[in-house]
N, C-alpha and C positions, 0 to 999 in steps of 0.2 A: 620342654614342649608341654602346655597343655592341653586336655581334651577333656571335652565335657562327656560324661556317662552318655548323655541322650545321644550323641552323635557316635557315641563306642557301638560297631558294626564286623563281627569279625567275620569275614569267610573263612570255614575250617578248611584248610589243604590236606587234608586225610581223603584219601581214594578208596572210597566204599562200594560195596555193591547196595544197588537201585533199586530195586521194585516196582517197575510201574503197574497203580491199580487205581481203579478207578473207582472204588467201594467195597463195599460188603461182598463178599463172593456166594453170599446166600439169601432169600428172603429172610429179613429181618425185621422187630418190632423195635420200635425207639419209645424206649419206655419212661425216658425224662427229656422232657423237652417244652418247649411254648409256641406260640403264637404271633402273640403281640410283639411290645417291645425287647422283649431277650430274645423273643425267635425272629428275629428280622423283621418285622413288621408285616408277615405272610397275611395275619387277619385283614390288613388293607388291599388283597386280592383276590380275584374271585374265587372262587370252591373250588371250578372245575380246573381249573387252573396249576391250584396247590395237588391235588390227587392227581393230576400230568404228572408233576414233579415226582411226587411220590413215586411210582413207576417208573420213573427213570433213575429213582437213585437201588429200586429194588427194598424199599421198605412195604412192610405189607401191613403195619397198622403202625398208629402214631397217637402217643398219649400228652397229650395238651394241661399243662397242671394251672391256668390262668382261671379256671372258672371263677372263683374268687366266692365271696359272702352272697352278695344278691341276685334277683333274678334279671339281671339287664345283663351280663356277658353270659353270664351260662345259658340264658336261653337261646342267647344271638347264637355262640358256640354249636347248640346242639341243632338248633334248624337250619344253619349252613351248613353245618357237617357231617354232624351226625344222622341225620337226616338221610342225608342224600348218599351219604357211604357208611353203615351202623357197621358193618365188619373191619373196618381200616381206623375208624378215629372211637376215639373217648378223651373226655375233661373231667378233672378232678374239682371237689369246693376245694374251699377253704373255709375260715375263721377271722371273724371282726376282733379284733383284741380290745380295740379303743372302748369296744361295747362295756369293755369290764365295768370301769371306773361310773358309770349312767347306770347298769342294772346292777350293779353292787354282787350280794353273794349269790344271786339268780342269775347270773351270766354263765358259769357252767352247765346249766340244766337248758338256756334260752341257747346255747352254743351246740349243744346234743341234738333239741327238737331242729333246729335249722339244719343241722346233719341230715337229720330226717327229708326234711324236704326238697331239700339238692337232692337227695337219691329218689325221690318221686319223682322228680322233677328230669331228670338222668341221669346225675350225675353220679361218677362210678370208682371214685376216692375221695381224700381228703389227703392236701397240701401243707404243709406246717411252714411257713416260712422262716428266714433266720431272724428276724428279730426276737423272736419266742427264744426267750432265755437271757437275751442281749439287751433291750427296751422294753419289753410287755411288762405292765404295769398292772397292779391286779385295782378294787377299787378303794385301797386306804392310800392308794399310792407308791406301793412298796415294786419293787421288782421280783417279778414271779419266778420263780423257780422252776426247772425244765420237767420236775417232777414233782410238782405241787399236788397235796392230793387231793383238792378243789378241784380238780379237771379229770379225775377220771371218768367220768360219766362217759367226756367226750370220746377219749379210747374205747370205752366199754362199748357205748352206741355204733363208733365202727366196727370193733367186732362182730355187734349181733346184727349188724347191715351185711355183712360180707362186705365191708371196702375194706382195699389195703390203705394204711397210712405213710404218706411220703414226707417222711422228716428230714430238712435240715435246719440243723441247728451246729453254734459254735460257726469256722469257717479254717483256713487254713491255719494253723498253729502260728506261725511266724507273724499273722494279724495281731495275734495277742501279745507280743514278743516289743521291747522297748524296739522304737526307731532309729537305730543306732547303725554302724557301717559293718555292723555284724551280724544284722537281719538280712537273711539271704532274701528277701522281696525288698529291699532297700528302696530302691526305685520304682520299683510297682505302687508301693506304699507311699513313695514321694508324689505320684500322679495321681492318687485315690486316696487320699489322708482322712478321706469316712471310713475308710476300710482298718484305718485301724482300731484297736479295741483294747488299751492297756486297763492293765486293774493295779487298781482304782481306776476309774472309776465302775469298769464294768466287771462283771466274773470273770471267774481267772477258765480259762481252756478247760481244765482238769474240771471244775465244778459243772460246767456247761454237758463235756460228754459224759463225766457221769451219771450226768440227770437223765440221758437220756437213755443208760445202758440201764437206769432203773426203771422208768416205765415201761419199757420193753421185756425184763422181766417178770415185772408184776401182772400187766394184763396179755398174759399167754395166748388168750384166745381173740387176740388182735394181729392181722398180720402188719405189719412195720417194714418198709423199705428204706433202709440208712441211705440217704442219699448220699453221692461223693464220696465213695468204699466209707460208709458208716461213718459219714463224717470225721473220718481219722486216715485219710490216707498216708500218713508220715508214718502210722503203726500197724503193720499191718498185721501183727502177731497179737496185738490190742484186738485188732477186728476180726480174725481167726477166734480168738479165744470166743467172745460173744455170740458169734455164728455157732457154734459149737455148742454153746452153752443154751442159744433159745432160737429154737426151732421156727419160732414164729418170726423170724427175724432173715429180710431178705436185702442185697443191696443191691446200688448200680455203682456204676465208677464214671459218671457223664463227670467232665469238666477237671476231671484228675488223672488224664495219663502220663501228663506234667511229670505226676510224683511217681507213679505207677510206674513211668519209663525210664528212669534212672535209676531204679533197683531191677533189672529184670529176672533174676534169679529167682530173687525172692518172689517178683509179683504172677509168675509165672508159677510158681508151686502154690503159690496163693490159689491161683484162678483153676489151676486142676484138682487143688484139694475139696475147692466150693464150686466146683462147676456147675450144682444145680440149683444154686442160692443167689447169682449175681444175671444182673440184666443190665441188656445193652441203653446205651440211653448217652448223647453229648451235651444235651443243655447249650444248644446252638442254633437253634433252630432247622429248618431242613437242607443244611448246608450241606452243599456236596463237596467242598475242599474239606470242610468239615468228617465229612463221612471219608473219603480219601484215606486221609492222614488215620482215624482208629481204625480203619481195616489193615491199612500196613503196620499201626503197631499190635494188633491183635496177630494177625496172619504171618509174618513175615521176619524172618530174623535179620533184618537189616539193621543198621548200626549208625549210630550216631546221627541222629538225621531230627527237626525239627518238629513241635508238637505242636505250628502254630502256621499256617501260611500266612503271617506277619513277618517281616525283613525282624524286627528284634521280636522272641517272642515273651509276651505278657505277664507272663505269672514265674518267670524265673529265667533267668540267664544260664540254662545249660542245652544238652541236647535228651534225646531219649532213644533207648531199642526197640528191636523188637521183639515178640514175646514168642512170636510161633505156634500157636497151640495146635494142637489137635484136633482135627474135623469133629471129633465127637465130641469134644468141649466147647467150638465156635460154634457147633449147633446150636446146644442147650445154653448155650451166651445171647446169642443173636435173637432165640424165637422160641426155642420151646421149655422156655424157663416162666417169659411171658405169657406164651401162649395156655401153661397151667395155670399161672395166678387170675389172669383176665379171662379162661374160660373161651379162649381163641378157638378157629379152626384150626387142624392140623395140615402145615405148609409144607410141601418136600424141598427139602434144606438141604440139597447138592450144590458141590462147590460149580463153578463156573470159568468161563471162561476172563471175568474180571481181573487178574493178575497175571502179571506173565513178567 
């Protein structure tokens, strides 16, 4: 008999216990997330509309990292939103890369001053996206290095701005990994074949997070958000060590409970050893199946149960736990981790009647 992978659908027959919840069981900040096209396309609806949502899923601010390089979304961004709710939303820039190769070795310095003016302008981070490391091109043509040290200006300027920087760089490990029947994203890989990244041609994994664990040491007085547990969620004794080592250095785990829920021992001493360093955030946009699913795997010691309300789910053919933490660690996870870096109100973060 054959059967094609795409059509392989297993129901597990294992009798677990359930959790029905419907979120966060506390006011929470989502502190990686969008708008546009990776957040469901919410910017194609009205304001008041998305801040409904908001309160019904129990988020009490939402950080939008779409602003981008110029002033045509950021500005649209802050006078929809920001505007009309300054304590619930903020937008991050970003960074033109392409600009390198047209302004030559003045693209660092013209990359800082525009820093500058997104935060006059409102804007209250800066985004790093994944090709920084992976395509970005400096202007002789060469491939830039995730810690070239042509671009410090740009860290140094967010430092002396007070913005955090939201880095991802590199991507799951298994990306960089030959496509072969032994890459456990085998098939993920076979339906996204941009997603892979072997070296040759590109950096190898190890070069990519290194680069990144270097500029995070070097400019101390920047704060740094690793996106996707520090872009290493397969090590998490990798991302321990570093948290450890640079104070200025804080994550989220949006988009990795995948990895996060199939160790739960580990990632569970993970999250109590750094409970003041990691922020909530899905890179889902304001999805409420979304929100569902990581409040039961944050809250709840439920067992073998899915990270994806997709019939197969996406980024790996297994299941994940739950982690259970501790009221006083789903606090400082959910809002007042953010609530310190962003200079938030302080929210009373009692659990509810969300789970049962």
């Amino acid at each position: 008999m054959t059967l094609l992978l795409s059509e392989f659908c297993p129901k597990p027959r294992l009798v677990t216990h359930v959790t029905k919840i419907a979120g966060p069981s506390m006011p929470f900040v989502d502190a990686h997330n969008h708008l546009g096209q990776f957040g469901g396309g919410w910017d194609q609806r009205p304001a008041a509309e998305f801040f409904d949502h908001l309160d019904a899923t129990n988020c009490v601010h939402y950080v939008d990292l779409d602003g981008g390089w110029g002033e045509d979304i950021l500005d649209d961004r802050l006078k929809r939103y920001k505007e009309k709710a300054p304590d619930r939303y903020r937008v991050f820039g970003g960074v033109n890369w392409d600009l390198w190769a047209e302004e030559g070795a003045a693209f660092p310095e013209l990359a800082a001053k525009r820093l500058r003016v997104q935060a006059a302008r409102g804007a209250e981070g800066l985004k790093i996206w994944k090709p920084f490391g992976l395509t970005v091109k400096d202007d002789q043509g060469n491939l830039a290095r995730v810690d070239d040290p042509r671009l410090a200006s740009i860290w140094d300027t967010a430092g002396e701005l007070g913005l955090p920087v939201l880095v991802h760089v590199a991507d799951p490990v298994a990306f960089f990994d030959p496509v072969t029947p032994e890459n456990e994203r085998w098939d993920e890989l076979g339906n996204h074949p941009e997603w892979s990244f072997p070296s040759p041609p590109y950096p190898t994994f190890k070069t990519i997070i290194e680069g990144f664990a270097h500029i995070v040491r070097r400019h101390s007085h920047t704060t740094f958000i690793g996106a996707h547990v520090g872009c290493y969620a397969e090590n998490l004794a990798w991302v321990s060590d570093l948290l450890d080592e640079c104070p200025n250095l804080m994550i989220d785990f949006s988009a990795r409970i995948a990895e996060l829920g199939r160790v739960p021992y580990a990632a569970r001493k993970f999250m109590i050893r750094h409970a003041d360093r990691i922020l909530f955030g899905t890179d889902a946009g304001p999805d409420l199946d979304a929100y569902a699913i990581y409040a039961r795997f944050l809250e709840t010691d439920d067992e073998y149960f899915s990270y994806s309300p997709d019939p197969v789910p996406g980024q790996g053919r297994w299941m994940i736990y739950g982690l259970h933490l501790p009221t006083d660690v789903l606090t400082k996870i959910y809002h007042d981790n953010a609530a310190r870096l962003f200079g938030l109100g302080r929210v009373q973060a009692n659990a509810d009647s969300r789970t049962g």
